[in-house]
C-alpha positions in Angstrom: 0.0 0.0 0.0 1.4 3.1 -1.2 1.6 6.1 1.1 1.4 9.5 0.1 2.5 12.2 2.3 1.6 15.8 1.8 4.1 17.7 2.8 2.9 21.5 3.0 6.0 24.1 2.7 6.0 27.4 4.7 7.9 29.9 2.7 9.6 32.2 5.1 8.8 35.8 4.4 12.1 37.9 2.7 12.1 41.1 4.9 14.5 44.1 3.2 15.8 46.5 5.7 14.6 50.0 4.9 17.7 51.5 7.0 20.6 51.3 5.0 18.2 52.8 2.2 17.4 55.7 4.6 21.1 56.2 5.8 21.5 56.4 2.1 18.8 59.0 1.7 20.1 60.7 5.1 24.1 60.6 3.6 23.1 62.1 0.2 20.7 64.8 1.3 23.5 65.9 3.7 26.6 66.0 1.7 24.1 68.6 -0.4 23.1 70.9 2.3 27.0 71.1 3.4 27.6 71.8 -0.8 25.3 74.5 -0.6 26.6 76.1 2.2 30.3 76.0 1.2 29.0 77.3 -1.9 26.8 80.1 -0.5 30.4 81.2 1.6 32.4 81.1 -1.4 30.3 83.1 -3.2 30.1 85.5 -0.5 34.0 86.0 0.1 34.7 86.1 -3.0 32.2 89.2 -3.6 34.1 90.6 -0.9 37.5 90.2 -2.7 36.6 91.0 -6.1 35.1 94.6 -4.6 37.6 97.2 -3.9 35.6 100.4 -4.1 37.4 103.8 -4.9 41.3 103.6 -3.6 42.3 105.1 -0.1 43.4 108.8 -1.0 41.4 109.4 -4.2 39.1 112.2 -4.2 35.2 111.1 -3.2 32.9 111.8 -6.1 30.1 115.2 -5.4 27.3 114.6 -5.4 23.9 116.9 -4.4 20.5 116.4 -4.3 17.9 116.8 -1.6 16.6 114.2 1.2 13.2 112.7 2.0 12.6 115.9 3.9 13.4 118.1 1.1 16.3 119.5 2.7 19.8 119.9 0.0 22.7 118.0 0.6 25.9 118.7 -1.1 28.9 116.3 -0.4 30.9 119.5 -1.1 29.5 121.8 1.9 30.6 119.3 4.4 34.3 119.9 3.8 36.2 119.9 7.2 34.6 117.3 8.9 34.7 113.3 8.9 31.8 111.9 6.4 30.3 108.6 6.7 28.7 107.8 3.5 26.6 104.7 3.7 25.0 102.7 0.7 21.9 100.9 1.8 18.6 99.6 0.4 15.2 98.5 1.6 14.6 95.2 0.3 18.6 94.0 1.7 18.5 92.2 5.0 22.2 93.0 6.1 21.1 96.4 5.2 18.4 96.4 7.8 20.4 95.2 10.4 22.7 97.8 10.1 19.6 100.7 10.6 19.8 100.5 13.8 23.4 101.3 14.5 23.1 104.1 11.8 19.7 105.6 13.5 22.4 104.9 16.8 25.1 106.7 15.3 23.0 110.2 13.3 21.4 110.1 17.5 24.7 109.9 18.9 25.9 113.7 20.5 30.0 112.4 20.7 29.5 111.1 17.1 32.1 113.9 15.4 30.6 112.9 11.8 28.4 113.6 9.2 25.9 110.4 8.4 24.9 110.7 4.8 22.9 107.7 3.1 22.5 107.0 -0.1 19.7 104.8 -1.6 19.9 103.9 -5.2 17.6 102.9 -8.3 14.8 102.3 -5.7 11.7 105.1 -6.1 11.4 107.7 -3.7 8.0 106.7 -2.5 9.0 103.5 -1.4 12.0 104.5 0.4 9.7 107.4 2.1 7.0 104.6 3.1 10.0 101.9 4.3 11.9 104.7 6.5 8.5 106.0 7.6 7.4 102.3 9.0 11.1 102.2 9.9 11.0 105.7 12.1 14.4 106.2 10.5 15.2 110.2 11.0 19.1 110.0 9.4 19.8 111.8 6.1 18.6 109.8 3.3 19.3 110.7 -0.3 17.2 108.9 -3.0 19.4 108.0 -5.7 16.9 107.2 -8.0 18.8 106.9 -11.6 21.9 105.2 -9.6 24.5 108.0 -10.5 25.9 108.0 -7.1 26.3 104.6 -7.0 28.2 103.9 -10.1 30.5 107.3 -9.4 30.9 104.8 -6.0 31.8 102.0 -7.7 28.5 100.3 -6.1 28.3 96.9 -6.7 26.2 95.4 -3.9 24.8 97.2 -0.4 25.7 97.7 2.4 28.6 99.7 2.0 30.3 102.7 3.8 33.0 105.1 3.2 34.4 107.2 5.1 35.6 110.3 3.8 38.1 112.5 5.4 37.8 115.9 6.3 40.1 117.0 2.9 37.9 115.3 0.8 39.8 112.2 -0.1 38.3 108.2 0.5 39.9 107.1 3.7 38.9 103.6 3.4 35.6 101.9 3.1 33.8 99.1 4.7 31.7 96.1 2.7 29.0 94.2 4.4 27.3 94.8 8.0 29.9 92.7 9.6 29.2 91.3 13.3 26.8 93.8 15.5 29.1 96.5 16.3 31.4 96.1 13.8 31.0 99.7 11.9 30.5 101.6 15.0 33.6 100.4 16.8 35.0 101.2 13.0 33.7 104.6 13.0 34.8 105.8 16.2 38.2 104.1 15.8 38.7 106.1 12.9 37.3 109.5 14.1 39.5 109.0 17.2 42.3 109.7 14.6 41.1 112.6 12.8 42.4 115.8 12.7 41.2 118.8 11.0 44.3 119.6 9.5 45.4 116.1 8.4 43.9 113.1 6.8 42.6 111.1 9.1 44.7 107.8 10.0 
């Protein structure tokens, strides 16, 4: 008598771990946000090297116009003191976080210097309605066509020169910097000024 046997098979379930997958992922998408960063800085520092500005010594461009209050401003009238001459714009965020040390600095009764600003190919009604919500009360010169800027050598905002009291580009200053960075810059320069002498 023949005897069959049914023999049933079980086939074990093949389970693929999802982690080395996700470590993958986790690797990949990583390496790119490092990529981007170390591109983002390059980019950055090298802006900062390729920009010189006018050289230390030459003559800074006149300019005139009025401000947002109507009032002139000629770069030529302020002969004899130390100038600050800052190039900002609403719609730059290292721009608005340097505001507040220029509002600090126009405010500021020991600050021996003229604060002119200069904002370029923006209109004059939304610079009034940004520094009105902004309760900004420094000079502000609306450079509408850009004419300052390119007699600058404007590339990209924030920047500042400082202008001595003959006339002549002392040195200038690209970037917001850390907070404090352009006061402490300011004050270390006006603490070397001298009426008679370029300032050092």
């Amino acid at each position: 008598m023949n005897t069959t046997a049914n023999l049933t098979t079980t086939a074990n379930p093949i389970v693929i771990s999802k982690s080395p997958m996700i470590k993958r992922t986790a690797m990949i998408l990583g390496i790119a946000i490092v990529a981007f960063i170390l591109l983002f800085a390059t980019s950055a520092f090298l802006a900062m090297q390729v920009w010189n500005g006018l050289d230390a010594g030459q003559p800074a461009p006149t300019f005139s116009g009025h401000d947002l209050n109507g009032n002139p401003l000629n770069l030529e009238e302020y002969k004899g003191k130390p100038v600050m001459l800052t190039f900002w714009s609403p719609d730059c965020g290292a721009c608005r976080e340097e505001l507040p040390t220029l509002q600090a600095i126009a405010a500021d009764p020991n600050a021996d210097v003229t604060l002119l600003t200069i904002v370029s190919k923006v209109p004059a009604a939304e610079v009034q309605q940004f520094v009105t919500e902004a309760g900004l009360t420094f000079p502000i010169l609306v450079d509408e066509p850009g004419n300052i800027a390119t007699a600058y050598e404007i590339t990209g905002v924030p920047v500042s020169y400082f202008i001595n009291p003959d006339g002549t580009i002392d040195h200038s200053i690209i970037g917001a910097g850390s907070e404090g960075t352009l006061r402490n810059d300011l004050f270390t320069w006006l603490g070397t000024c001298n009426l008679e002498e370029v300032c050092k």
